[in-house]
Structure formats: C-alpha cells, structure tokens
C-alpha positions in Angstrom: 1.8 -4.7 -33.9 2.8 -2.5 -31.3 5.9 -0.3 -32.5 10.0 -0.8 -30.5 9.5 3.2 -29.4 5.8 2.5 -28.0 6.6 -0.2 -25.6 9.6 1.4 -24.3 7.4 4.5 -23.6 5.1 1.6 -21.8 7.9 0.2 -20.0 9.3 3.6 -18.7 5.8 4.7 -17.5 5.2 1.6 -15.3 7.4 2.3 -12.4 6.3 5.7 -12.7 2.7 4.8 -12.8 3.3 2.5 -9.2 5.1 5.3 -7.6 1.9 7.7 -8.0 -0.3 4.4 -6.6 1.9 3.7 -3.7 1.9 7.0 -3.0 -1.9 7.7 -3.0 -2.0 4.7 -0.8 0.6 5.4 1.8 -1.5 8.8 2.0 -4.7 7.3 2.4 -3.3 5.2 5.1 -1.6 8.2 6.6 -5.0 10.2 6.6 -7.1 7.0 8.3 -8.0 7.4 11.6 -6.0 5.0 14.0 -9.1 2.8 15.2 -10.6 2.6 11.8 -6.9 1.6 10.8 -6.5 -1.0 13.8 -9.8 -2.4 13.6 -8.7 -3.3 9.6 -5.7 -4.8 10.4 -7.0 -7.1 13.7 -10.1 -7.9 11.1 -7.9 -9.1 8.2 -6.0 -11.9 10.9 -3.0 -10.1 10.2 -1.9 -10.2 14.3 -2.7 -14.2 14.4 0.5 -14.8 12.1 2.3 -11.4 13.1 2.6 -11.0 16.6 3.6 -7.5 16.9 0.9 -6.6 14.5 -1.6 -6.9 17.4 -3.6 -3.5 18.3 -2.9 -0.7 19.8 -0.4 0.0 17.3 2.6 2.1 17.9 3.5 1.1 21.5 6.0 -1.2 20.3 
C-alpha cells in the first residue's frame, strides 16, 4: 500500500513532470525547420478541418 506522504509527492511532481514535456516539445517544434514543419501539419489533415492551418504558415 502506497503511503499518504508518497502519493502526495506523486501528485506534486505530475504537473511538474508535464511542464519539462511541454517544454522539450515546444522546443523541438521551435528548432524544426518550417517545411519539414508545414509538410507535418498539411500531412496530418489538419488544414481540411482548420482553414487557417493551411501552409505557408505565418502569413496570416
């Protein structure tokens, strides 16, 4: 049985654990070249349900 004072220490390191993901991911997206990054988003059919979503990006 896992101890009170364990799973509060697993609670508090949750959030802290997804801000060190989103981070590593909003970096990697950050360091992607802008066609490999287009060509991702126009491939996963992202711009057929959100128009402005449609490559090139950032000219909106």
């Amino acid at each position: 049985m896992v101890t009170l004072a364990r799973r509060a220490a697993r609670i508090r390191f949750a959030p802290v654990a997804a801000a060190m993901f989103g981070f590593a991911a909003a970096i990697l997206v950050a360091a992607m070249p802008k066609a490999l990054f287009e060509g991702l988003i126009a491939a996963s059919g992202l711009p057929g349900v959100f128009a402005p979503a449609t490559p090139p990006l950032g000219l909106t």
